[in-house]
DSSP file (Angstrom, degrees, kcal/mol; ACC not computed):
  #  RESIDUE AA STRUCTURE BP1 BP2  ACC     N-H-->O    O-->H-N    N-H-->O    O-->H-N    TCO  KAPPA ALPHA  PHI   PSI    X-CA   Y-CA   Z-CA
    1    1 A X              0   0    0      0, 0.0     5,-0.1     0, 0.0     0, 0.0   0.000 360.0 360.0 360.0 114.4   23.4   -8.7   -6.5
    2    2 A X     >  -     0   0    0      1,-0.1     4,-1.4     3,-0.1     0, 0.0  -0.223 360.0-113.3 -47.0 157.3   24.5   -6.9   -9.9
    3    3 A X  T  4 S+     0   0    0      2,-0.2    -1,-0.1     1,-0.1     4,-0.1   0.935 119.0  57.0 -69.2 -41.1   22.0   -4.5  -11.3
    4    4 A X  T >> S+     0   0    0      1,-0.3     3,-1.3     2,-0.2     4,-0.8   0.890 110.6  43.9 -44.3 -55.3   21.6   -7.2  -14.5
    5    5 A X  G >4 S+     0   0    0      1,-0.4     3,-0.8     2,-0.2     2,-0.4   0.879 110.2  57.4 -73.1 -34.1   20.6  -10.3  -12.0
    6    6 A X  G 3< S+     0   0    0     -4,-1.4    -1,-0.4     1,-0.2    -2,-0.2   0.202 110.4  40.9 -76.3  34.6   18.3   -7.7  -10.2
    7    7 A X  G <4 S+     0   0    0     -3,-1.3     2,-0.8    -2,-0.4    -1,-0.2   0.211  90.5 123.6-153.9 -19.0   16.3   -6.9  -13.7
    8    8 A X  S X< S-     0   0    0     -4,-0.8     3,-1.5    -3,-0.8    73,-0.2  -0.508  77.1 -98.7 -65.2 102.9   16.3  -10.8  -14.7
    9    9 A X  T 3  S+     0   0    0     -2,-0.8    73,-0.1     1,-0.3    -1,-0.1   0.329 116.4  19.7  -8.5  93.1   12.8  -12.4  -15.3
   10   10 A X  T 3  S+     0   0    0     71,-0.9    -1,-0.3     1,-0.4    -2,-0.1  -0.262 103.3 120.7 136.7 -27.0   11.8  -14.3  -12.0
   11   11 A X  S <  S-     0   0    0     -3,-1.5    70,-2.2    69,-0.2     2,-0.4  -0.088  73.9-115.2 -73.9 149.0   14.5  -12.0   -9.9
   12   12 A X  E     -A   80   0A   0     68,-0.2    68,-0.2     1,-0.2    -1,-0.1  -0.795  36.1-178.8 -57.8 126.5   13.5   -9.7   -7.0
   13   13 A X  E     -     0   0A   0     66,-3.8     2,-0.2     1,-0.6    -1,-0.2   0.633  59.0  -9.6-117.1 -21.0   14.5   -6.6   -8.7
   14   14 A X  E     -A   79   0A   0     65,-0.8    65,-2.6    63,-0.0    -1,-0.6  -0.876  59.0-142.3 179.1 154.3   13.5   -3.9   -5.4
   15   15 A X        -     0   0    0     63,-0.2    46,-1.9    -2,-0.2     2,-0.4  -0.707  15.0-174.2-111.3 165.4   11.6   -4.0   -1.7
   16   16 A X  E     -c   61   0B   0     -2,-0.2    61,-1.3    44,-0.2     2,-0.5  -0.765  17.1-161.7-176.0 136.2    9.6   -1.6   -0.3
   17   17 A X  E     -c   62   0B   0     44,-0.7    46,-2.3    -2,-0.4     2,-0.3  -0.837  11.1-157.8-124.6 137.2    8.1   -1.4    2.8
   18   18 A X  E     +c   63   0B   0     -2,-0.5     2,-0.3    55,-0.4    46,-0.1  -0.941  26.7 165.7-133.7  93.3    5.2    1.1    2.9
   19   19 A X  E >   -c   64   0B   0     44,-1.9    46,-1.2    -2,-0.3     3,-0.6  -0.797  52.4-116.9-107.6 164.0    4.5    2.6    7.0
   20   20 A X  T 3  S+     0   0    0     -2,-0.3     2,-0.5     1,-0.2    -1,-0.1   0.957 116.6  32.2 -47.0 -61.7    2.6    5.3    8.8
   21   21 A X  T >   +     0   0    0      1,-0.2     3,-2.6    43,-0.1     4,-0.4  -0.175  59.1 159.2 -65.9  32.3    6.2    6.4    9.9
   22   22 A X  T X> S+     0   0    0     -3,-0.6     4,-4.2    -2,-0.5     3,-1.1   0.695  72.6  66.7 -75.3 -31.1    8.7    5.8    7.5
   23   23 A X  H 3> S+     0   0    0      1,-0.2     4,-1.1     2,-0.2    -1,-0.3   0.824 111.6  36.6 -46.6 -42.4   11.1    8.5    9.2
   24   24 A X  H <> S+     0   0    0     -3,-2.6     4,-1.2     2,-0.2    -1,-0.2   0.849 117.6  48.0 -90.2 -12.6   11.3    6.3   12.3
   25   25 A X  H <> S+     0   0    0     -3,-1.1     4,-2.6    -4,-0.4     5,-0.5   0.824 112.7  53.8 -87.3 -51.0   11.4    2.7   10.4
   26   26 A X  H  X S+     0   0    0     -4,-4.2     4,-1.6     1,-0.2    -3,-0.2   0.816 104.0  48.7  -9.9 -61.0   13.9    4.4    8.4
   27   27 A X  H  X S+     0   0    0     -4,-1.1     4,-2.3     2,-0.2     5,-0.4   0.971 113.2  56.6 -60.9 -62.9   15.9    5.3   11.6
   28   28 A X  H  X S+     0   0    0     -4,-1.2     4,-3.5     1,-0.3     5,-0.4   0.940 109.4  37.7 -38.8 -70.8   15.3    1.5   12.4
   29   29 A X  H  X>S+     0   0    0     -4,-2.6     5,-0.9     1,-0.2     4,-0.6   0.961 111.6  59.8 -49.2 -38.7   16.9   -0.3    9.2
   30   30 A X  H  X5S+     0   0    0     -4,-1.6     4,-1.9    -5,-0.5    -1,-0.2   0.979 121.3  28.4 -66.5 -42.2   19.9    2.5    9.0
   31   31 A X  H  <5S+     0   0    0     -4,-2.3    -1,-0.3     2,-0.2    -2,-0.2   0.660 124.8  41.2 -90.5 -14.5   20.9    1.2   12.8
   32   32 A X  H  <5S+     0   0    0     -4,-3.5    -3,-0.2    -5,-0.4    -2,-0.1   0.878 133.0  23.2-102.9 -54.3   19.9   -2.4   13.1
   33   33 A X  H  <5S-     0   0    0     -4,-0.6    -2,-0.2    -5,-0.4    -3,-0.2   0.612  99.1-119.6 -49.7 -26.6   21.1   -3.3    9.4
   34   34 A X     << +     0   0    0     -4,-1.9    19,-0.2    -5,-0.9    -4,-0.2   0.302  50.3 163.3 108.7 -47.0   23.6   -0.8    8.6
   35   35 A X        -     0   0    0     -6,-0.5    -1,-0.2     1,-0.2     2,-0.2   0.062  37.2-132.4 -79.3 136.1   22.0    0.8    5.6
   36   36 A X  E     -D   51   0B   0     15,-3.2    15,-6.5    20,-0.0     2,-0.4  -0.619  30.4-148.0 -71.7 150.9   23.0    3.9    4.2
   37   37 A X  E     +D   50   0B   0     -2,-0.2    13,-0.3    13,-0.2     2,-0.2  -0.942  21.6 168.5-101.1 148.1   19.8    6.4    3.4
   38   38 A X  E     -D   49   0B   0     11,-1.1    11,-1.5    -2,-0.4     2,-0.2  -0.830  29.7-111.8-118.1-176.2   19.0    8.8    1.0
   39   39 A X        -     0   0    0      9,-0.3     2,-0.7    -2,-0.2     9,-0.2  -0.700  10.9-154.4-140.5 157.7   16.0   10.4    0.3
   40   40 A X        -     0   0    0     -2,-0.2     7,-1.0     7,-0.1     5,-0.1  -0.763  26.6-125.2-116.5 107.1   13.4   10.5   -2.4
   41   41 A X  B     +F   46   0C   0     -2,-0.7     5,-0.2     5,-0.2     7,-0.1   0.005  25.3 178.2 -58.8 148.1   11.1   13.6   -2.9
   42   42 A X        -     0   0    0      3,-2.3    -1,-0.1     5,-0.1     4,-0.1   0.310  58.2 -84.1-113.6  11.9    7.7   12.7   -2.9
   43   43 A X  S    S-     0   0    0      2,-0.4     3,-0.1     1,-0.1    -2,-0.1   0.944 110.5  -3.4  56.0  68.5    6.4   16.2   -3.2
   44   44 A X  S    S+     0   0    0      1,-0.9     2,-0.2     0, 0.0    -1,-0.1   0.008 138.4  47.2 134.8 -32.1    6.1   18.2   -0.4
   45   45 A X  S    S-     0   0    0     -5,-0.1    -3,-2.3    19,-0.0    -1,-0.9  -0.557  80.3-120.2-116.4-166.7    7.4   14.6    2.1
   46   46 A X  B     -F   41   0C   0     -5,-0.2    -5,-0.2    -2,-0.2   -23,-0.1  -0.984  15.6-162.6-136.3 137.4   10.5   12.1    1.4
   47   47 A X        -     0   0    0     -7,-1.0    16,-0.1    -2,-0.3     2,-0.1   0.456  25.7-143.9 -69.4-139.6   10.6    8.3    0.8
   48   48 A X        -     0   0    0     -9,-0.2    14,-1.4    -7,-0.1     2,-0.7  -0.490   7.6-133.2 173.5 128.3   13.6    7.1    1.3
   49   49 A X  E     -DE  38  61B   0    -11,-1.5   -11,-1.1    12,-0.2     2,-0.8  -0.622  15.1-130.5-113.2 165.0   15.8    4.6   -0.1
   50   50 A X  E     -D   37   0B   0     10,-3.0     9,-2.9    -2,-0.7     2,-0.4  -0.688  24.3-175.3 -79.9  94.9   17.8    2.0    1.4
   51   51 A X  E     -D   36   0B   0    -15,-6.5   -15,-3.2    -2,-0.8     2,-0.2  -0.885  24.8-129.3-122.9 133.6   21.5    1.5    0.4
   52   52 A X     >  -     0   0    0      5,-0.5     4,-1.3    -2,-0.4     2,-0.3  -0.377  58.9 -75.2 -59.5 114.7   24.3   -1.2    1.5
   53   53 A X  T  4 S+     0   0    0    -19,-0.2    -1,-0.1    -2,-0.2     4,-0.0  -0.559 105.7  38.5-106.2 171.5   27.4    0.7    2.6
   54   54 A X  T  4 S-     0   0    0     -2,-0.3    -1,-0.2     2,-0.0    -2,-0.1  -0.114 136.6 -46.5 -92.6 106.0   30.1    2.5    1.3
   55   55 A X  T  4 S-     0   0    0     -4,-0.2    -2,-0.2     1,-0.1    -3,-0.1   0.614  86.7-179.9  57.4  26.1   27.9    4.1   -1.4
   56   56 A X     <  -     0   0    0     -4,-1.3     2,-0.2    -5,-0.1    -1,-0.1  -0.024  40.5 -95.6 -48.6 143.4   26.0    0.8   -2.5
   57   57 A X        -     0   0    0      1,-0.1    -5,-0.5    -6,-0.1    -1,-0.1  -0.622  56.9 -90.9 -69.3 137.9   23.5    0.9   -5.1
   58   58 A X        +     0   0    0     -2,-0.2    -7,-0.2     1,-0.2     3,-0.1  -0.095  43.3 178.2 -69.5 156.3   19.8    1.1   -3.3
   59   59 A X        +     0   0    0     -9,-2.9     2,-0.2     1,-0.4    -1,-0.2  -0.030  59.7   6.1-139.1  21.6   18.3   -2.3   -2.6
   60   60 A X        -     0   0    0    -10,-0.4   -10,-3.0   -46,-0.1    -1,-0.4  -0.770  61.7-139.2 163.2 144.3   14.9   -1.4   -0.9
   61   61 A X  E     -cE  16  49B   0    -46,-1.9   -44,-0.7    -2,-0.2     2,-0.2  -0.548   5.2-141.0-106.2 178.3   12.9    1.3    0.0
   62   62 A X  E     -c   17   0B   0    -14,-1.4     2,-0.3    -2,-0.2   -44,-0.3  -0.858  26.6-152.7-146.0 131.5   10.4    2.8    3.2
   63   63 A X  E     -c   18   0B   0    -46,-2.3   -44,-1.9    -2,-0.2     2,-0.1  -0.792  20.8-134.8-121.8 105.3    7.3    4.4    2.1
   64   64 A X  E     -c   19   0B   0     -2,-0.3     2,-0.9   -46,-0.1   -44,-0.2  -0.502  39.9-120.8 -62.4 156.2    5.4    7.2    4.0
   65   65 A X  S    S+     0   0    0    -46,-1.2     5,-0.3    -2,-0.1   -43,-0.2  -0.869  76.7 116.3 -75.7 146.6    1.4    5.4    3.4
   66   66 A X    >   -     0   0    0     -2,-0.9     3,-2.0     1,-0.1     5,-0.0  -0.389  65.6  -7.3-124.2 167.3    0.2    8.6    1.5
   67   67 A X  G >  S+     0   0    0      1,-0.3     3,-1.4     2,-0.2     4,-0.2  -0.108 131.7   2.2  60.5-149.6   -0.8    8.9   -1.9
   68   68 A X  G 3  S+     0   0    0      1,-0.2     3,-0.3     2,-0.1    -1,-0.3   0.712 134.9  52.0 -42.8 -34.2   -0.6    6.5   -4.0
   69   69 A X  G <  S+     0   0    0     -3,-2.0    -1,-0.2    -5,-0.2    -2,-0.2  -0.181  73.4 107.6-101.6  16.8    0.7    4.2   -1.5
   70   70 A X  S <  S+     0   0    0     -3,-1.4    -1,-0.1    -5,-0.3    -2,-0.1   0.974  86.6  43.2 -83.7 -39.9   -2.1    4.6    1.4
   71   71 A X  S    S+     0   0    0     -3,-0.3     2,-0.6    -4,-0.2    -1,-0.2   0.363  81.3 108.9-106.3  36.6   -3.5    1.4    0.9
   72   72 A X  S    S-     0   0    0      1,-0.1     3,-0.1   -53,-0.0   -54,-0.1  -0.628  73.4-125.5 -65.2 103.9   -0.5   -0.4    0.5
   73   73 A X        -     0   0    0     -2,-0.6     2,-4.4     1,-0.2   -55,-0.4   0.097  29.9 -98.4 -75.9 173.3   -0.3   -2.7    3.9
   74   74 A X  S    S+     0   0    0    -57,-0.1     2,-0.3     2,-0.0    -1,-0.2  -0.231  81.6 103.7-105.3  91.8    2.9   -2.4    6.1
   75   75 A X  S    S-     0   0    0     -2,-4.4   -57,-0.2   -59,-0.1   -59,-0.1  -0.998  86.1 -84.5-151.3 176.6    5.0   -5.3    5.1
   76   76 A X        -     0   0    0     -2,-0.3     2,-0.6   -59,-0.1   -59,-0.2  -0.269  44.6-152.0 -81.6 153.0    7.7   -5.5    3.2
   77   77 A X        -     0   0    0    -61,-1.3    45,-0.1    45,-0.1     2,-0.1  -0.862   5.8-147.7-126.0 108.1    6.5   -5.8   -0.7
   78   78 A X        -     0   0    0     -2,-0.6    45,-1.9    43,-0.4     2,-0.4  -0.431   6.8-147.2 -73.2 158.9    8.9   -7.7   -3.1
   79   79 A X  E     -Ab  14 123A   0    -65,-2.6   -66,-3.8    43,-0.2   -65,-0.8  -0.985  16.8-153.6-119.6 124.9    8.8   -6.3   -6.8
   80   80 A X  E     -Ab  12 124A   0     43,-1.2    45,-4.2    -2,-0.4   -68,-0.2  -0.726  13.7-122.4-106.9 165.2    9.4   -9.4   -9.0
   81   81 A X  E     - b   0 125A   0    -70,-2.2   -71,-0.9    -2,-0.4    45,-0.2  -0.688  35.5-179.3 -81.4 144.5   11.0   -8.8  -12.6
   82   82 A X        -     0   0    0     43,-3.5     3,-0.4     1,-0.3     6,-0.2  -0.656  39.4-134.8-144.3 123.8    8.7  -10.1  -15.6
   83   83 A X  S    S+     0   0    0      1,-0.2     2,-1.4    -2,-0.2    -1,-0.3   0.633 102.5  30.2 -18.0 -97.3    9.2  -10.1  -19.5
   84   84 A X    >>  +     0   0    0      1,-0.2     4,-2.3    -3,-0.1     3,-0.7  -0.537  48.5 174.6 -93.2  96.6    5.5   -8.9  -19.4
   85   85 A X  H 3> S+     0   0    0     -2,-1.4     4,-3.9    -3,-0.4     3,-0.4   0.714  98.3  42.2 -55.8 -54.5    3.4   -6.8  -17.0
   86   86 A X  H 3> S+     0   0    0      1,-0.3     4,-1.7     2,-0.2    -1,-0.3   0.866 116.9  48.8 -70.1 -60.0    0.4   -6.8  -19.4
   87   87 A X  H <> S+     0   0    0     -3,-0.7     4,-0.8     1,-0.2    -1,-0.3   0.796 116.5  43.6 -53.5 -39.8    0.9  -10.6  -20.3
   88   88 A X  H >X S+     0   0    0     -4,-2.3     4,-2.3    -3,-0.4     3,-0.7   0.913 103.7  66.0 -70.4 -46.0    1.2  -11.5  -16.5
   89   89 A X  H >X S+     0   0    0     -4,-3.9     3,-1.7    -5,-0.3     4,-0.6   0.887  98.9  49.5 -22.3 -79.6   -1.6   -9.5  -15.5
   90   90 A X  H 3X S+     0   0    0     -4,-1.7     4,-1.2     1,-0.3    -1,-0.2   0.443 108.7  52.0 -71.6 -17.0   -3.8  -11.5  -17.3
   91   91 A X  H <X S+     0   0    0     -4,-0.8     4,-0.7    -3,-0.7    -1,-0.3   0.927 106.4  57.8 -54.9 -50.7   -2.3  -14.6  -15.7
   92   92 A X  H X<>S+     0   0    0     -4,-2.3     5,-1.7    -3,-1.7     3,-1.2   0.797 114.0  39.4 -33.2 -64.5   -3.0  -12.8  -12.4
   93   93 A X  H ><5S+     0   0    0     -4,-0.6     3,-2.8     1,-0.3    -1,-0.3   0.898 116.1  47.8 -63.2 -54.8   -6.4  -12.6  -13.4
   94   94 A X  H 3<5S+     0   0    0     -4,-1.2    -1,-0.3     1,-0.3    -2,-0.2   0.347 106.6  56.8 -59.6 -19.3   -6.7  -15.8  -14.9
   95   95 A X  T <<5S-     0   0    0     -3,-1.2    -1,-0.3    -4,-0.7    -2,-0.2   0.075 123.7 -90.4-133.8   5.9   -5.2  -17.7  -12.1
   96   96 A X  T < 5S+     0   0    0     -3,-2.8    -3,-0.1     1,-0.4    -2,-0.1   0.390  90.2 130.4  93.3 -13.5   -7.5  -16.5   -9.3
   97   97 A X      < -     0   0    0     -5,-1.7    -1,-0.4    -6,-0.2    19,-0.2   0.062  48.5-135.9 -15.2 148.5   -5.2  -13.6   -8.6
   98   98 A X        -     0   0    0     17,-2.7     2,-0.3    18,-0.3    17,-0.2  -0.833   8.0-138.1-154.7 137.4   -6.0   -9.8   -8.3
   99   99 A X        -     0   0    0     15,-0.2    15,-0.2    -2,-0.2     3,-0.1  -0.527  25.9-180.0 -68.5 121.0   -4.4   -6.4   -9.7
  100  100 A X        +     0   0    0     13,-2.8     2,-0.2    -2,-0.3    14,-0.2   0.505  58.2  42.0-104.8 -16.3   -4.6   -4.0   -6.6
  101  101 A X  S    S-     0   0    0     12,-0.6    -1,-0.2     1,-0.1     3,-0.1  -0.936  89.9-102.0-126.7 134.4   -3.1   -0.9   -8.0
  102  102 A X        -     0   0    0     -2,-0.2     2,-0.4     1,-0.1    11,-0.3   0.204  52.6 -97.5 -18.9 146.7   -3.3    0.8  -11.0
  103  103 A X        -     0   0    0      9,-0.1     9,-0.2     7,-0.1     2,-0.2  -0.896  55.9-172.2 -96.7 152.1    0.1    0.0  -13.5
  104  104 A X        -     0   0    0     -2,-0.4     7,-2.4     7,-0.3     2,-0.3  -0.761  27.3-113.4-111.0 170.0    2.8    2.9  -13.2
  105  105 A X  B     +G  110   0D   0      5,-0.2     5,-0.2    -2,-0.2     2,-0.2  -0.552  48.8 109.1 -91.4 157.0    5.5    4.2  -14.2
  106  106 A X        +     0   0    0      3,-1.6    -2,-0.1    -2,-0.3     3,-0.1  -0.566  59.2  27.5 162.0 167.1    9.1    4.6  -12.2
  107  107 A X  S    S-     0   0    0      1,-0.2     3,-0.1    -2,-0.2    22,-0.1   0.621 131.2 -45.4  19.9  48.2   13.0    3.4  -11.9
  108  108 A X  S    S+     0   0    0      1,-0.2    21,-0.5    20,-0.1     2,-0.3   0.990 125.4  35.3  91.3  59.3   13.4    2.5  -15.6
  109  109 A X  S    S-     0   0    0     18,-0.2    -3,-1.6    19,-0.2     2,-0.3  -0.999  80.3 -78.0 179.9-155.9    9.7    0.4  -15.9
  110  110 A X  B     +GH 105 126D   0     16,-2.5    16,-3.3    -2,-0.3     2,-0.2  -0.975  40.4 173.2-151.5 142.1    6.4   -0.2  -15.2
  111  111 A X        +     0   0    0     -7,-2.4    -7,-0.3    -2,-0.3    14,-0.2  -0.533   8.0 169.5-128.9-172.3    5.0   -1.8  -12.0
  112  112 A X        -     0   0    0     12,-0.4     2,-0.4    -9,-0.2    12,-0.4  -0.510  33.1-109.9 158.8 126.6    1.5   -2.7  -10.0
  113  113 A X        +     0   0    0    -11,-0.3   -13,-2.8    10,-0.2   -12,-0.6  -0.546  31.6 179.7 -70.5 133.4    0.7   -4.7   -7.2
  114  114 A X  E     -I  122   0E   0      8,-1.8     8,-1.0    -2,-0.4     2,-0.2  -0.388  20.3-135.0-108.9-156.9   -1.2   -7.8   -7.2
  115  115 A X  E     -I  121   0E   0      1,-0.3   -17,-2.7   -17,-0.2     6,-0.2  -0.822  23.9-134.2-129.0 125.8   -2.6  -10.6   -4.5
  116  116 A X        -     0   0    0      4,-0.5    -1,-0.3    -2,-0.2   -18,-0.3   0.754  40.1 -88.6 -47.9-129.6   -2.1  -14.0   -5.3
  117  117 A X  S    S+     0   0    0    -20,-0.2   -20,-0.1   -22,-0.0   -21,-0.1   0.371 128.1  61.8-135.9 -47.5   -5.1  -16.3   -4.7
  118  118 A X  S    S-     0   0    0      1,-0.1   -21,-0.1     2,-0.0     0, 0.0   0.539 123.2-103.1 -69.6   0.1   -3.9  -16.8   -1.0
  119  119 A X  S    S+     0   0    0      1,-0.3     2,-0.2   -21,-0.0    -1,-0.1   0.624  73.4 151.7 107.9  12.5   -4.3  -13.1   -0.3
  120  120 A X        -     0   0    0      1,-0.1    -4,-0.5     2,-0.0     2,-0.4  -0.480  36.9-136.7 -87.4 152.1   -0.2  -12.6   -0.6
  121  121 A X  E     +I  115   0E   0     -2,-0.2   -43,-0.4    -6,-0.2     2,-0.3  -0.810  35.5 145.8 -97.7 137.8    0.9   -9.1   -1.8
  122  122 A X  E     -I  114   0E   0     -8,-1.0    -8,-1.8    -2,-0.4     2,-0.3  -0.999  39.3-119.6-162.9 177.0    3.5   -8.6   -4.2
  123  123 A X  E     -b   79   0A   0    -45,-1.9   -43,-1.2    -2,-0.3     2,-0.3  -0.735  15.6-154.7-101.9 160.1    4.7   -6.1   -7.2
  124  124 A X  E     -b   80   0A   0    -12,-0.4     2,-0.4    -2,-0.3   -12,-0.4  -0.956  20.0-166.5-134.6 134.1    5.2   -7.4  -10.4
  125  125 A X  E     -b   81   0A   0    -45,-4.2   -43,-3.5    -2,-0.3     2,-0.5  -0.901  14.2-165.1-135.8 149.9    7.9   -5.0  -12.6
  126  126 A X  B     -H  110   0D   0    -16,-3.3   -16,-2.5    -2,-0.4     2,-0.1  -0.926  20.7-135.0-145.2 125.9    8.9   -4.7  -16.2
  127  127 A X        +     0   0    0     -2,-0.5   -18,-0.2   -18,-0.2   -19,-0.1  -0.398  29.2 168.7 -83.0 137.9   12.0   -2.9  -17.2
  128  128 A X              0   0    0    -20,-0.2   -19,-0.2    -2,-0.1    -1,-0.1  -0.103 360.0 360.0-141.4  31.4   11.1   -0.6  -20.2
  129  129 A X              0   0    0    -21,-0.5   -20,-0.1   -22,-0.1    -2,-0.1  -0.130 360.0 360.0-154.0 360.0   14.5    1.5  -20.4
């Protein structure tokens, strides 16, 4: 997927899988998939992201739980593109939805997890560079 179709309104734009281990799930994707890794400082640990290879642009991360990310649960968490986090929010809300994390900043946007109404987890992100 070009980076344009991954940043287009409805698209899965990024994954991320958030474990207690991420050094060994890591290990897992690089050898059952293939994936090149590289690593993200987190201050003080590493994330890590997930890349197709020869030198593919990252398509999915794995996430020590710390920090920001402790009560994230471990399954893999799409981030969906949308014209407007604020404006969707308030569908979120509106629609029996709920915002589960604070919105942030990172990789050219702003993101936050919600739960649907059935209790599903997902990110919702809007590119702002």
């Amino acid at each position: 997927m070009s980076d344009d179709n991954k940043l287009q309104v409805g698209s899965i734009g990024w994954m991320d899988l958030t474990v207690e281990n991420a050094d060994a799930v890591r290990d897992f994707y690089a050898k059952v998939v293939g994936f090149q890794v590289s690593g993200v400082e987190m201050g003080g640990y590493q994330d890590y992201c997930l890349e197709p290879p020869p030198g593919g642009a990252p398509v999915a991360g794995v996430c020590h739980a710390r920090g920001s990310n402790a009560e994230l649960p471990p399954v893999w968490l799409p981030y969906f593109t949308v014209a407007n986090l604020e404006a969707s929010l308030r569908e979120v809300e509106a629609r029996g939805g709920k915002q589960v994390s604070p919105v942030r900043k990172g990789g050219g946007g702003a993101f936050c997890v919600i739960k649907d109404p059935a209790g599903a987890a997902c990110a919702l992100f809007q590119r702002t560079s």
